[in-house]
Residue frames as qw, qx, qy, qz and C-alpha x, y, z in Angstrom:
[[0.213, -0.727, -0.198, -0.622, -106.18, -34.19, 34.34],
 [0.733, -0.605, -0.289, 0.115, -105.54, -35.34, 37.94],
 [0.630, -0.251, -0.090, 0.730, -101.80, -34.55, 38.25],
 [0.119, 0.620, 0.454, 0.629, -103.16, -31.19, 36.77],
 [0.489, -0.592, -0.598, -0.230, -105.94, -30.92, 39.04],
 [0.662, -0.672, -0.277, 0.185, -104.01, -31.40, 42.20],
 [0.405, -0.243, -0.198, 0.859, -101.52, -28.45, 41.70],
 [0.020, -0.369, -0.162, -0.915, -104.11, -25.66, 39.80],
 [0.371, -0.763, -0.454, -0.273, -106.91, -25.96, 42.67],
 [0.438, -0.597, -0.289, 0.606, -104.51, -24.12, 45.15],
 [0.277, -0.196, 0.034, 0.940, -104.58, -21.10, 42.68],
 [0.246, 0.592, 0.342, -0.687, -106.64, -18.48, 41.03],
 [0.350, 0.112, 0.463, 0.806, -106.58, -17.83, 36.84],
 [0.400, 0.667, 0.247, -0.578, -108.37, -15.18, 34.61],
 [0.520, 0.240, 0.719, 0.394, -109.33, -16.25, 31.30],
 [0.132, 0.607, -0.060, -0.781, -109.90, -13.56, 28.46],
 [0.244, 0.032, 0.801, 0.546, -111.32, -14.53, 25.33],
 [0.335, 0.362, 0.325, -0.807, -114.00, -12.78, 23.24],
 [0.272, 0.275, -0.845, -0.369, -114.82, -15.76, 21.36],
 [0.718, -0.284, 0.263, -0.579, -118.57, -16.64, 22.81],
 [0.968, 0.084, -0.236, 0.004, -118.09, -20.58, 22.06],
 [0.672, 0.238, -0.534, 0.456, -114.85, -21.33, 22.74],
 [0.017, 0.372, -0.531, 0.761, -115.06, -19.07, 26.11],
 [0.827, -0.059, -0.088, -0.552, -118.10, -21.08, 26.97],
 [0.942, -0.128, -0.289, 0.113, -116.51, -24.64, 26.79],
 [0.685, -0.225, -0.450, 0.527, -113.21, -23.26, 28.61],
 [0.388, -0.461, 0.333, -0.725, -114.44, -21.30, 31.34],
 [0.850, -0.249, -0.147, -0.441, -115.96, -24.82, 32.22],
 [0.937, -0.163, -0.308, 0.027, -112.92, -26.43, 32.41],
 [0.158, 0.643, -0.360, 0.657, -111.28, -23.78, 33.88],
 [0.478, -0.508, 0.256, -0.669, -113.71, -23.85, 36.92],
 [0.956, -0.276, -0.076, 0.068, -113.25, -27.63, 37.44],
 [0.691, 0.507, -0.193, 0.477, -109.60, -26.92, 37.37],
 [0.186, 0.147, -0.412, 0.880, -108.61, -23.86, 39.81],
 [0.134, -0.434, -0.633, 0.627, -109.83, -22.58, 43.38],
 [0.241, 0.749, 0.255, -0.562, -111.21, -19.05, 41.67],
 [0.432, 0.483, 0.564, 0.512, -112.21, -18.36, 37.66],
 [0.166, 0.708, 0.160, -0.667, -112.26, -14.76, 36.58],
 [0.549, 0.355, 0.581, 0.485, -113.58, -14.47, 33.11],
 [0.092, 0.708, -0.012, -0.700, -113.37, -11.27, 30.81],
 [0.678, 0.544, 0.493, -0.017, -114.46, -10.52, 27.10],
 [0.667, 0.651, -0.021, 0.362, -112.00, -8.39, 26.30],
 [0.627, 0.339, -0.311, 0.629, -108.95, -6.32, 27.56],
 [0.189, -0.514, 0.139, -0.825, -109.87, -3.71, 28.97],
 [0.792, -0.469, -0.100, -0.378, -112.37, -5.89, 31.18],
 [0.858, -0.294, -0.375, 0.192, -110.21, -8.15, 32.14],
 [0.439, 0.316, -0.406, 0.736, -106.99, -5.42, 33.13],
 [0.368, -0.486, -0.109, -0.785, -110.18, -4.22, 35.73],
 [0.912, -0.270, -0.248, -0.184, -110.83, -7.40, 36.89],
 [0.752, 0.026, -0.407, 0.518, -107.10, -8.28, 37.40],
 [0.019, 0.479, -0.335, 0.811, -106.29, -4.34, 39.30],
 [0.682, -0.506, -0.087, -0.521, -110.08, -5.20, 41.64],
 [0.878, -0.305, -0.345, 0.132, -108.69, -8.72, 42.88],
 [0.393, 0.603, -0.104, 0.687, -105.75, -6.86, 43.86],
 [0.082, -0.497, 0.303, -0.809, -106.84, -4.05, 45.46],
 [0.783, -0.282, -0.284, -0.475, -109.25, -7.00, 47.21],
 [0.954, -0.119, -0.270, 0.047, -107.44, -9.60, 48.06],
 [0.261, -0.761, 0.562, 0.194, -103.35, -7.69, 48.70],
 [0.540, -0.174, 0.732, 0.378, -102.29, -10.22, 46.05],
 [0.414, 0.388, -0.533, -0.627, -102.14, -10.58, 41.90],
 [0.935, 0.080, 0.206, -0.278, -104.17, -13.47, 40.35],
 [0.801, -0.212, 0.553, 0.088, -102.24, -16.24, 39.86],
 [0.458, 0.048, 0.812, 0.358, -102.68, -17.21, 36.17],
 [0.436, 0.583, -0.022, -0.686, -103.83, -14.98, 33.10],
 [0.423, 0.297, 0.744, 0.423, -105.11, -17.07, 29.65],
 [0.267, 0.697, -0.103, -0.658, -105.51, -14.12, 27.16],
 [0.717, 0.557, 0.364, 0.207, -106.76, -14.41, 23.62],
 [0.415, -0.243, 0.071, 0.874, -104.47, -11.99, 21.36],
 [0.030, 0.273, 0.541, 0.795, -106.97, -10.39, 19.07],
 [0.151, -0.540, -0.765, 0.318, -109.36, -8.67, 21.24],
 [0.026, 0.845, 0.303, 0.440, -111.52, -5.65, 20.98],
 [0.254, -0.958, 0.035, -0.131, -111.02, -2.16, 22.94],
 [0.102, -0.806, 0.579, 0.064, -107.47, -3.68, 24.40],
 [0.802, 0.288, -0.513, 0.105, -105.62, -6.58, 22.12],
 [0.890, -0.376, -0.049, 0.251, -103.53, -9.56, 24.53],
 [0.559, 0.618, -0.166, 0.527, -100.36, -7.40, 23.67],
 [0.083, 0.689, -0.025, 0.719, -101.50, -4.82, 25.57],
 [0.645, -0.617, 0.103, -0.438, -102.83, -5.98, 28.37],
 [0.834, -0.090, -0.249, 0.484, -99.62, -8.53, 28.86],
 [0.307, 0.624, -0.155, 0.702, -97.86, -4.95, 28.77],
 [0.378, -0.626, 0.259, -0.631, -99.81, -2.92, 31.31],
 [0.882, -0.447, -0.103, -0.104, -100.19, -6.77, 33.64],
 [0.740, 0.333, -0.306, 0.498, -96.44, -6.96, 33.34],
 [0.358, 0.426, -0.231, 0.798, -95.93, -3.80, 34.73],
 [0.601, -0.621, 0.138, -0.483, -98.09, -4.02, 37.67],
 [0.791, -0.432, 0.418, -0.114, -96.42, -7.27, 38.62],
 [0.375, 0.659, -0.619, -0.204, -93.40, -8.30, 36.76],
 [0.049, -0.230, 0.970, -0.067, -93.57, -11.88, 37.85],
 [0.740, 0.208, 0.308, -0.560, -97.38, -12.77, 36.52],
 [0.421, -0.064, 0.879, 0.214, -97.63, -16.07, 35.31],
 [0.483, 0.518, -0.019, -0.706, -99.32, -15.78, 31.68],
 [0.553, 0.231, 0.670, 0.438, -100.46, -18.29, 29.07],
 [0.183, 0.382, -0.460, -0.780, -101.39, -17.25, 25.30],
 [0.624, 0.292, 0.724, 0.042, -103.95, -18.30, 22.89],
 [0.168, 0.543, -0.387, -0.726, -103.14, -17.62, 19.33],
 [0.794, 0.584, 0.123, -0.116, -104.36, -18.44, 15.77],
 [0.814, 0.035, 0.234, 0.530, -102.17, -19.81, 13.51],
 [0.365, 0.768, 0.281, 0.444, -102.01, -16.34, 11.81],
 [0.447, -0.888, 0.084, -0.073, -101.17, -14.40, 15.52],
 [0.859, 0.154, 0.119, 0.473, -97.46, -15.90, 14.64],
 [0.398, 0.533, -0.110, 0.739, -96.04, -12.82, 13.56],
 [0.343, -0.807, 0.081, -0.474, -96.96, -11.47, 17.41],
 [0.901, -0.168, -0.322, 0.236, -95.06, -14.58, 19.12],
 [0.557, 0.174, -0.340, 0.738, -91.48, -12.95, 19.43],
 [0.104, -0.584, 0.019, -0.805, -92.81, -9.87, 20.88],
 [0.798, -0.373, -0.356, -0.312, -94.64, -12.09, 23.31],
 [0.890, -0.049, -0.279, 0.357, -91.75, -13.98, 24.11],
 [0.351, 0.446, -0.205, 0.798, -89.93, -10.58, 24.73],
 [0.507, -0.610, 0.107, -0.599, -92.93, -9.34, 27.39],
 [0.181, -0.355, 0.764, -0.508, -92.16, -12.45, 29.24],
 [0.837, -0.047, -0.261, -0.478, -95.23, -14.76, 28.43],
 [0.659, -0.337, 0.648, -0.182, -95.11, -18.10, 29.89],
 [0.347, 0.415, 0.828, 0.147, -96.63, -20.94, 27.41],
 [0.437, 0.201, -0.295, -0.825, -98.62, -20.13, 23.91],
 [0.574, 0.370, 0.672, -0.287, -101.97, -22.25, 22.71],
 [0.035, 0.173, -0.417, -0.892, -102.74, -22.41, 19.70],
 [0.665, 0.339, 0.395, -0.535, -106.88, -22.59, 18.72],
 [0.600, -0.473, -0.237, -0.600, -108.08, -24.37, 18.12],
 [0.193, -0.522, 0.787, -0.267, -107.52, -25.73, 21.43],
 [0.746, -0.081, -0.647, -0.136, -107.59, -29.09, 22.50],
 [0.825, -0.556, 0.071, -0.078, -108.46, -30.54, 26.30],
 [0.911, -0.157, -0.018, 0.382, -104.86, -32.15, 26.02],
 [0.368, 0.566, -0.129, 0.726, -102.77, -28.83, 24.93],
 [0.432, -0.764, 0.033, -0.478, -104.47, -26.96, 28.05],
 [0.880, -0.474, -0.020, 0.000, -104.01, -29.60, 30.47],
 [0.795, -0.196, -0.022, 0.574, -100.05, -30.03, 29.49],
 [0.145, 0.599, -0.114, 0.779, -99.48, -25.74, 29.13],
 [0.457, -0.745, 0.192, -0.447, -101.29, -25.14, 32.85],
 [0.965, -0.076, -0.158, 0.194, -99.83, -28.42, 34.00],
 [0.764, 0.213, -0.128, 0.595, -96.40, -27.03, 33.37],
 [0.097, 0.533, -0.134, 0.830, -96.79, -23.33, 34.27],
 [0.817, -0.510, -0.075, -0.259, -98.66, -24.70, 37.70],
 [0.853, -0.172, -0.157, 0.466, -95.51, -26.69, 38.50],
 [0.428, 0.226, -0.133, 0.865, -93.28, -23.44, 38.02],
 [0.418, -0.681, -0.065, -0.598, -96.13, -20.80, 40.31],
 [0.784, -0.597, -0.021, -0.169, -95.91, -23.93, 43.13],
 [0.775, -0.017, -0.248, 0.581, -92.26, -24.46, 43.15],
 [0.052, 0.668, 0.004, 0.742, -92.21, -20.17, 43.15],
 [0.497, -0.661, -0.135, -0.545, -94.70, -20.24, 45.72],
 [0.853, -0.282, -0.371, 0.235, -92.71, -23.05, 48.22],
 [0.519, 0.284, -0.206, 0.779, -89.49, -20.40, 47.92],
 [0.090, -0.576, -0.103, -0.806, -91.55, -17.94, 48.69],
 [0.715, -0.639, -0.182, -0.218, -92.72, -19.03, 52.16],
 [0.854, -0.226, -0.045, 0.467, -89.12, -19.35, 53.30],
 [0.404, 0.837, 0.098, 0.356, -87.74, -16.11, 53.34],
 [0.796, -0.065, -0.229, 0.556, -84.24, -15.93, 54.18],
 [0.211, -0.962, -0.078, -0.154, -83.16, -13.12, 56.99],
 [0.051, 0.909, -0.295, 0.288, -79.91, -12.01, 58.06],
 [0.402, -0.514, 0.686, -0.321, -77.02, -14.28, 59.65],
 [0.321, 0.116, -0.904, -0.258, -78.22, -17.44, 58.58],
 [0.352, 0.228, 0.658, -0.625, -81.55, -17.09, 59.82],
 [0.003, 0.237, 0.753, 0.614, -84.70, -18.12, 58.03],
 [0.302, 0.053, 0.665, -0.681, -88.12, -17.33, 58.77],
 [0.067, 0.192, 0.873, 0.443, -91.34, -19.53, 57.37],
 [0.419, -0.070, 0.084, -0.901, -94.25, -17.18, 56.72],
 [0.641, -0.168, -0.671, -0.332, -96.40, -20.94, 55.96],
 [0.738, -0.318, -0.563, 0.195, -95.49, -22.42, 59.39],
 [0.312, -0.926, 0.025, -0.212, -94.54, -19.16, 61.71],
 [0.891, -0.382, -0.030, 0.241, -91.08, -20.68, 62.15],
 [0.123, 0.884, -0.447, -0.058, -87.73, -18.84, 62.75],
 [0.973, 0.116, 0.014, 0.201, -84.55, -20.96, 61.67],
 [0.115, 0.934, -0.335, 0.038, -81.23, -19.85, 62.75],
 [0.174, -0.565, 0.797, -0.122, -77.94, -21.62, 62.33],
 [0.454, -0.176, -0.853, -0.187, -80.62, -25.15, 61.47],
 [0.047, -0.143, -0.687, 0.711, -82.36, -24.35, 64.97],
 [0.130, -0.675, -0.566, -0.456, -85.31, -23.41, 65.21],
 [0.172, 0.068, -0.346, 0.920, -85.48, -20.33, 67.53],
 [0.142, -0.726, -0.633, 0.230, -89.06, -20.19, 69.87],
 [0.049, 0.360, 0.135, 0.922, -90.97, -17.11, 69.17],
 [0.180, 0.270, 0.802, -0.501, -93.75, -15.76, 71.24],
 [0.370, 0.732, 0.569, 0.056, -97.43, -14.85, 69.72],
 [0.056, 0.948, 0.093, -0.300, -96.59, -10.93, 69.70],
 [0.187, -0.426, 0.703, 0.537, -92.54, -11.70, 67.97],
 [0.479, 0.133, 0.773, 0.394, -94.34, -13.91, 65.68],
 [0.155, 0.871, 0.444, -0.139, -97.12, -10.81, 64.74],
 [0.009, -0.933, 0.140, 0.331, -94.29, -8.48, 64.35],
 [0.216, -0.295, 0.779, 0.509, -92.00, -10.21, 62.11],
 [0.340, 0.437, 0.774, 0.306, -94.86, -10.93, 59.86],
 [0.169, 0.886, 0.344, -0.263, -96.31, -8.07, 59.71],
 [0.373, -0.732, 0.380, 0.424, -92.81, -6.32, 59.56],
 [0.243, -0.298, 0.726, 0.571, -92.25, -8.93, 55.96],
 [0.432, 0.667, 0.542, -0.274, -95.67, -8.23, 54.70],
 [0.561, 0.763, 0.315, -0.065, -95.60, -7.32, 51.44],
 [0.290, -0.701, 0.468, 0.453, -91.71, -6.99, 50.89],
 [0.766, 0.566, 0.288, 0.100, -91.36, -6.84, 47.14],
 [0.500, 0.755, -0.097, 0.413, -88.08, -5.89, 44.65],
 [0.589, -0.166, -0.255, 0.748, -85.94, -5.22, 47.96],
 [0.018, -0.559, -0.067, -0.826, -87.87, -2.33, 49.11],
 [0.129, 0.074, -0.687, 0.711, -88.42, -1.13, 52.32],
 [0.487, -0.547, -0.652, -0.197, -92.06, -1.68, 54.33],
 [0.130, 0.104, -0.526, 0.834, -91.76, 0.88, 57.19],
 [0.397, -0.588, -0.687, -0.156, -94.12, 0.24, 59.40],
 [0.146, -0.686, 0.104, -0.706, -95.18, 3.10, 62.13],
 [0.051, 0.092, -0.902, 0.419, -94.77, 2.05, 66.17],
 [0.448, 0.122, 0.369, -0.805, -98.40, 2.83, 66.23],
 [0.699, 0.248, -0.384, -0.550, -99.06, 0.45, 63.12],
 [0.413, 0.158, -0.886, 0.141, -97.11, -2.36, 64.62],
 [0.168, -0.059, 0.484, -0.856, -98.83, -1.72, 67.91],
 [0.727, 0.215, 0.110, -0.643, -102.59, -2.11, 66.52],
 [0.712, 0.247, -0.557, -0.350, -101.52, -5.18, 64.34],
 [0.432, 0.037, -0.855, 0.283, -100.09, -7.38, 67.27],
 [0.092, 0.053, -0.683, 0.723, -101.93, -6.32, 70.04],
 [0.043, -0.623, -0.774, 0.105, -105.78, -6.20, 71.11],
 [0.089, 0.734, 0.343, 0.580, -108.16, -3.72, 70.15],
 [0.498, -0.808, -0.177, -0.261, -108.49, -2.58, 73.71],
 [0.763, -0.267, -0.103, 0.579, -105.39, -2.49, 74.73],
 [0.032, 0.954, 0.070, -0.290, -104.42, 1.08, 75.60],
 [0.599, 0.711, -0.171, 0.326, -101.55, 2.20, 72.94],
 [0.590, -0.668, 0.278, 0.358, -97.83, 2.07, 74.56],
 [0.567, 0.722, -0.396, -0.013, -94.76, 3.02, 72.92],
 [0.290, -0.652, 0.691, -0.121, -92.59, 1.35, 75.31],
 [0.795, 0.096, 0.479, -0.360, -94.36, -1.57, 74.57],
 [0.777, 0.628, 0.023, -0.034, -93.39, -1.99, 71.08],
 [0.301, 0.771, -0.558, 0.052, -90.02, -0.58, 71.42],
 [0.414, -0.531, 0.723, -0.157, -89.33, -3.78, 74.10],
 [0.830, 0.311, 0.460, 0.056, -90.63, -6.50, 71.48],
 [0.736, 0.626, -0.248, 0.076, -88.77, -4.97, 68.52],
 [0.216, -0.770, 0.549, -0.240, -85.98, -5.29, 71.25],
 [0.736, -0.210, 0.633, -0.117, -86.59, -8.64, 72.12],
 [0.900, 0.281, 0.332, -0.005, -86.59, -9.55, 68.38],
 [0.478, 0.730, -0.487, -0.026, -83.48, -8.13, 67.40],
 [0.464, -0.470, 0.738, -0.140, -81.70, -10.28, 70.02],
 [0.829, 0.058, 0.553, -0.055, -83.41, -13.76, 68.45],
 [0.778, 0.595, 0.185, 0.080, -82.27, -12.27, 64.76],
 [0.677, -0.182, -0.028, 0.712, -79.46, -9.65, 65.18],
 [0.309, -0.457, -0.026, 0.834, -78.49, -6.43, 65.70],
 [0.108, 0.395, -0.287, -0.866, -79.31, -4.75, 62.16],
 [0.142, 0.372, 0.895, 0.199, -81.84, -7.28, 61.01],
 [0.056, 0.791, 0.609, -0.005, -84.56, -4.93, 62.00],
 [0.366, 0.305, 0.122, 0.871, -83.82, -0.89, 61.03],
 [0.085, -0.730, -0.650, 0.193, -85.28, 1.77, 62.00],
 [0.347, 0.341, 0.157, 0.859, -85.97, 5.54, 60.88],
 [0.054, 0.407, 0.528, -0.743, -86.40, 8.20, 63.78],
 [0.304, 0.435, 0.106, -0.841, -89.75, 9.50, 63.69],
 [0.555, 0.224, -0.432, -0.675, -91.02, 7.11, 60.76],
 [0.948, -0.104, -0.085, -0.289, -90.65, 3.50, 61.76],
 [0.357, -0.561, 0.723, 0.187, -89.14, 0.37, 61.63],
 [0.726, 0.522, -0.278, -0.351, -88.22, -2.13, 58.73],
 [0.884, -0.243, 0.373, 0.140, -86.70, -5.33, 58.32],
 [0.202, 0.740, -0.592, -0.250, -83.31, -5.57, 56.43],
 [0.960, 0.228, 0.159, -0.040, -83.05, -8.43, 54.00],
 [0.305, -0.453, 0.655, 0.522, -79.59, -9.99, 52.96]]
């Protein structure tokens, strides 16, 4: 349970099961397990729960444990619709021996890992165990997020890497390049407005400048390069991943 332990408390999970007993003993050992538990009784609740954290937090929970036989929406469905809000959710399964003939399909939506019930403390531990190791290896890539030229930049540690260097930012470059790869998903573009960058690096009270902005996105093409950052008159500017 330790080696467990010490990668699921850095994440989140939602359990679904509308089984009052069994969701009863694991929800308990969910919540010794991970940083936040969200529990739901049946589809529908939980696809509510999962859309709220969301729109709450700017991120998808972590880790979904769905029964398949549920009331109002079945685990099919609500893999379906969770898929398609976030094609890279990490999902276990719990199935009866009978829920068999729903596997392949499963396997087709992308599931992670199946259970089968009844569970046992030792199945759980070596399905989240494993799908915990693949979220935190995900999650390592993910803080490293490779820019243009052979530059990196680490959203964990605010560092730029260029050439193996590290390349000194100041507070207001390091605000605008984050901001700038905020929420860059599927290789789509984040245009941000000079007035949005503006308010996000700078003090409330600071009167609004445009010059201001345009001489920092200036200063950071220089440390990255020429076409790293983009820009579209009259809408913004954006950062151009290789």
């Amino acid at each position: 349970m330790l080696k467990t332990k010490q990668l699921s408390k850095q994440f989140s999970a939602l359990y679904v099961e509308d089984d009052k007993e069994l969701y009863k003993l694991t929800k308990v050992l969910l919540e010794l397990l991970f940083k936040e538990v969200y529990c739901a009784k049946d589809g529908e609740e939980a696809l509510n729960l999962y859309i709220d954290y969301f729109d709450e937090h700017d991120r998808y929970i972590d880790i979904v444990i769905s029964d398949i036989e549920m009331p109002v929406i079945n685990g099919i469905e609500l893999c379906k619709k969770i898929i398609e809000l976030n094609q890279n959710q990490k999902i276990l399964i719990t199935s009866a021996y009978n829920d068999k003939k729903y596997l392949i399909e499963l396997i087709n939506i992308g599931v992670d890992g199946f259970m089968q019930k009844p569970l046992s403390r030792e199945h759980i531990m070596h399905e989240l165990y494993d799908v915990c190791l693949k979220l935190s290896d995900e999650k390592k890539l993910q803080k490293n997020i490779s820019l243009c030229e052979n530059c990196s930049f680490n959203i964990d540690k605010n560092k730029l890497i260029c050439d193996g260097l590290e390349v000194a930012l100041s507070n207001t470059e390091t605000k605008c390049l984050t901001l700038l790869l905020h929420r860059y998903d599927n290789n789509q573009q984040n245009i941000y407005t000079t007035l949005e960058i503006f308010e996000y690096v700078y003090p409330l009270d600071k009167e609004f400048s445009y010059d201001a902005v345009k001489s920092l996105i200036k200063r950071l093409r220089k440390k990255l390069s020429k076409d790293c950052i983009g820009n579209i008159p009259n809408k913004g500017y954006f950062i151009n991943l290789r």
